[in-house]
Phi, psi and omega in degrees: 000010195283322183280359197244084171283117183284137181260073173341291166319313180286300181299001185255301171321299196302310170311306180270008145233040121264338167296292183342301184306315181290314154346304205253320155291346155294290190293332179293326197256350184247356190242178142268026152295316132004290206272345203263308175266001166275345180268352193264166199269140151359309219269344191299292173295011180258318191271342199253007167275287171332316162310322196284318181323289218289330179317289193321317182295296164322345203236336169284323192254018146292321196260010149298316191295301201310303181319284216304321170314300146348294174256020157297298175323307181274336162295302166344308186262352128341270198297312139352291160325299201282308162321302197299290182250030084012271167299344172268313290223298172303300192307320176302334185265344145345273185264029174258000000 
């Protein structure tokens, strides 16, 4: 196994979409959910894909903002720290 590096992460993606897929060919071929999306009309699954879309899109480029704020929020405080010692730095050389 030494040449062969697994890639957890990727394989962990793949594994929960064949579950999803086996899930979801479960519920079509064993309920009556099947028969409930082949009668709804076309334009129904345009519309509830835009929803799932535009979640997923809020909620990924919330939490981009949240990042990038998060390392604003610490150059700030980089830069603050570095004023605070300065003024000791002055102050100490003050008082000598």
């Amino acid at each position: 196994m030494e040449g062969i590096q697994l890639n957890r992460h990727g394989n962990s993606k793949y594994a929960y979409v064949l579950l999803g897929l086996l899930l979801l060919g479960f519920l079509l071929t064993q309920t009556s959910l099947g028969v409930f999306l082949i009668s709804s009309p076309w334009w129904v699954y345009l519309i509830l894909l835009g929803i799932v879309i535009s979640g997923y899109l809020a909620i990924k480029y919330t939490y981009e903002d949240y990042k990038e704020e998060q390392k604003w929020i610490e150059q700030e405080g980089t830069v603050y720290m570095e004023r605070i010692e300065e003024e000791l730095n002055k102050r100490k050389a003050g008082n000598e």
